[in-house]
N, C-alpha and C positions, 0 to 999 in steps of 0.2 A: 504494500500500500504506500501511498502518499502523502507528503504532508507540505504544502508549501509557507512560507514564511516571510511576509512583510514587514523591513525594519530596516535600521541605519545598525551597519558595527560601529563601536564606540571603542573609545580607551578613556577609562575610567582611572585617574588619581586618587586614592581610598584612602582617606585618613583616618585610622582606627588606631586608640591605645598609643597615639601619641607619635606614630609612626608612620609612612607616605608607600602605598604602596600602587604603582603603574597599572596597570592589569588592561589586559583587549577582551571585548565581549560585546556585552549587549544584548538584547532580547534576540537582534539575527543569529549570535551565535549562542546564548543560550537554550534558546528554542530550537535550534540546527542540529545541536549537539546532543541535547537531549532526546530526542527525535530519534537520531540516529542509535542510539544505545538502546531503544525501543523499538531496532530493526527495521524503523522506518525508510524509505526513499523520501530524500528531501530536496527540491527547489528552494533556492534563497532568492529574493529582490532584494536587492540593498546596493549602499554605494561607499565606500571606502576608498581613502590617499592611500598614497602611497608610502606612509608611516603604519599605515596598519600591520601590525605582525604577524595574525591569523592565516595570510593567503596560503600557504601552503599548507596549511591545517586543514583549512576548507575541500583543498583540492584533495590532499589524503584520506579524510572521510570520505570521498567521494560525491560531495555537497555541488549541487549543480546551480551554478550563479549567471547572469545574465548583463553582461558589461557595467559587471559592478566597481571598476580602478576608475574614479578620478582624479583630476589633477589638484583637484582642494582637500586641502588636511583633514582626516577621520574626527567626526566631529567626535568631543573628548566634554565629561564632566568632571567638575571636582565634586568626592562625594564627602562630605563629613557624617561619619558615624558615630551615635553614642548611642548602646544598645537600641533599639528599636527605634529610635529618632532618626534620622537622617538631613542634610541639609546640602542641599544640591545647587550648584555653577555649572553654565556653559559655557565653556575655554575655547571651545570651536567649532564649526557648524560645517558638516559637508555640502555637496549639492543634493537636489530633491533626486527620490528616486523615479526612473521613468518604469513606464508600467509596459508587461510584456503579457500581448493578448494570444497568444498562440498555444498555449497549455490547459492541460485540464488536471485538477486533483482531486486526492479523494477529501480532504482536507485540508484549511485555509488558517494560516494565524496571521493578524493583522494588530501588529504592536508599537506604533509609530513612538519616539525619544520626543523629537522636537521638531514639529515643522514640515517632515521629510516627506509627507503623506499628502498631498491636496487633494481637496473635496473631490476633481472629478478625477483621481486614479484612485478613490475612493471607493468610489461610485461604479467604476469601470473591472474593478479590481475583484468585486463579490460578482461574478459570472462563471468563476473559473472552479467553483467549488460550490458543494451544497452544503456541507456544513463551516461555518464560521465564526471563529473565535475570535472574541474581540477585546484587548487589551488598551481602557480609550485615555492612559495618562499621555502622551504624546500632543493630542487633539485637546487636552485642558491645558497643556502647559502655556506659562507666558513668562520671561525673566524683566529684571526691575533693573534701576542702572547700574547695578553691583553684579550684574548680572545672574543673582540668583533666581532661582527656578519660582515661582507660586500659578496657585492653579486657579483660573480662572473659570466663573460661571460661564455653561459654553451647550446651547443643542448641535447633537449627532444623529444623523441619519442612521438609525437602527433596522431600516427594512432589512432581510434577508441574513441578520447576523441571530443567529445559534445560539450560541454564549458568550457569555460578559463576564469579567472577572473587574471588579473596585474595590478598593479599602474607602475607610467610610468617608475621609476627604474627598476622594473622585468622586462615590455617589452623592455626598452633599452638592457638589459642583454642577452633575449630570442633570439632576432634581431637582435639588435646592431640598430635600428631605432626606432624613436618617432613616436607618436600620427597615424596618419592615415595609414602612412607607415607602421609602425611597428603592427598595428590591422590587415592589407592586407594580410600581411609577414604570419601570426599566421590563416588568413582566406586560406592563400595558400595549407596551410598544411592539409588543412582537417577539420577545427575546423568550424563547423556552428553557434556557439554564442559566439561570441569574445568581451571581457570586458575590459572596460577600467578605474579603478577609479584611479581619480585626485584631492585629497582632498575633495570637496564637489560636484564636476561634475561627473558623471560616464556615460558615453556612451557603447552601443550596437552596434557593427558590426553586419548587418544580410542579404547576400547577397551583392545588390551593396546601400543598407543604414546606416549610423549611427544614430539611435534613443539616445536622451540623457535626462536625469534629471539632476537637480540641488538640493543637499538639504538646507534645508535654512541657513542661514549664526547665526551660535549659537557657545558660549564660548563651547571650547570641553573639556572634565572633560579625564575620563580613555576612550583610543579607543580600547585599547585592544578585542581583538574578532568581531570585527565589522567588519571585512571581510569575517571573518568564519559565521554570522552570517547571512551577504548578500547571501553568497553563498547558504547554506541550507536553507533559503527561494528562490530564483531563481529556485533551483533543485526541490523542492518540489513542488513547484506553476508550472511548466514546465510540472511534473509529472502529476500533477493534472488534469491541466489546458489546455495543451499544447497548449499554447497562449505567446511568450516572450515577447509579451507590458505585460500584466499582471506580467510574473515573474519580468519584472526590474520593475514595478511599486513595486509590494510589497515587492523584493527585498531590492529596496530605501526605503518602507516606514517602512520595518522593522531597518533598521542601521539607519534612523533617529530616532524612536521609543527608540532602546538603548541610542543612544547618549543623548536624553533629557532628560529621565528618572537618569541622573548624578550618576548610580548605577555604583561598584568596580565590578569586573568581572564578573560571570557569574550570579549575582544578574538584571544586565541590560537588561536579554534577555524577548524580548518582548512577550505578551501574542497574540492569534493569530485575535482576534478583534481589538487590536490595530491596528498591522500589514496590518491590512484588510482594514481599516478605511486610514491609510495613504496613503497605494497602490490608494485608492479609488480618494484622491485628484492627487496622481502623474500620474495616468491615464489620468487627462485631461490638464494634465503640460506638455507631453512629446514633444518635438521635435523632426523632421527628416530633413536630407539632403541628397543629392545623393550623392555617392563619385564616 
């Protein structure tokens, strides 16, 4: 099966514990890679300088890219971590990416950083797949003259998109409402797997229930990716499986799986027996209620 992948690679400056550490990644190659370890074939959109490190990583996976080298530097964040807070700068911004209509998947991630995505390769871009995962901090972001990250109130074109994954800033943003309201709001529109992570809680919208995990309560080292990470285990396990107790089980048990392993970027992504092994306990942890 397939999985294609919409996003910018990045190189991420990670200041955690007092220390500065480089790292290449991003949602294209956290989601690329992860994908992959889930025995996925994976198409990448995206666009990267020629500072980026990954290329020959990409091509060793076997990750099939689409005149992804330009000639403007890999747009790059600074991240500031302290435990589960995070505070985010954009040092550099690539070109947008161009959209490539000649492919078909069996499934679609769509995880835009900043900017990279315009409305109509948006727009253009959910034809190529019938299920679609949508990752919308990209599409909130906006930087201030310090050029730090904040998210702005912002409507998205949700027709044809499958699943959503927000922590509760993005859904506030998305909606202008919290927790159940604002999961409803996002089920209004059309979305049939509406995500909700809360630091260590993540709930499932599906129809009139919320299914949720918890993952266990551990010192958190880099979280960098570990959204992107959930997500392309969700999609892929959805794909597979099409069961979404399974995908948020393994979804969770893969961003637990990162998290514990205390690896710097894209060294943390899990192998797909771990992933399976965790899913296996969060399977019989899940709760439900009626909303």
């Amino acid at each position: 099966m397939k999985i294609s992948v919409i996003s910018h690679c990045t190189i991420d400056s990670i200041l955690l514990d007092g220390s500065q550490s480089d790292v290449a990644g991003g949602p294209a190659c956290y989601c690329a890679f992860t994908s992959k370890n889930l025995k996925f074939d994976v198409d990448l959109f995206t666009k990267y300088g020629p500072d980026f490190p990954l290329q020959q990583k990409l091509l060793d996976q076997k990750i099939s890219t689409y005149n992804p080298l330009s000639e403007t530097k890999t747009t790059r964040f600074r991240i500031d971590i302290d435990d589960s807070d995070r505070k985010l700068f954009l040092q550099e911004k690539c070109e947008a990416i161009d959209f490539v209509d000649d492919v078909k998947t069996d499934g679609l991630i769509i995880s835009p950083v900043f900017d990279e995505i315009s409305s109509d390769v948006f727009s253009k871009i959910k034809g190529i797949s019938d299920f679609i995962m949508l990752d919308p901090q990209g599409f909130l972001r906006r930087k201030n003259t310090q050029n730090e990250i904040f998210l702005e109130q912002t409507s998205i074109d949700l027709s044809r998109i499958s699943a959503i994954k927000t922590n509760s800033d993005e859904l506030r943003s998305l909606t202008g409402h919290d927790g159940d309201n604002g999961m409803q709001l996002l089920q209004n529109q059309g979305v049939e797997n509406v995500i909700l992570t809360d630091k260590q809680n993540i709930s499932l919208l599906i129809k009139d229930k919320i299914y949720s995990i918890s993952l266990p309560n551990i010192h958190l080292h880099d979280t960098t990716g570990i959204g992107d990470i959930f997500c392309a285990t969700f999609c892929c396990t959805m794909l597979k499986e099409n069961d979404f107790l399974w995908a948020l089980c393994f979804a969770g048990g893969a961003a637990q799986a990162a998290l514990e392993s205390k690896n710097i970027g894209i060294e943390k992504i899990p192998k797909k027996g771990l992933i399976e092994s965790n899913g296996s306990y969060f399977y019989n942890m899940v709760k439900f209620r009626d909303i």
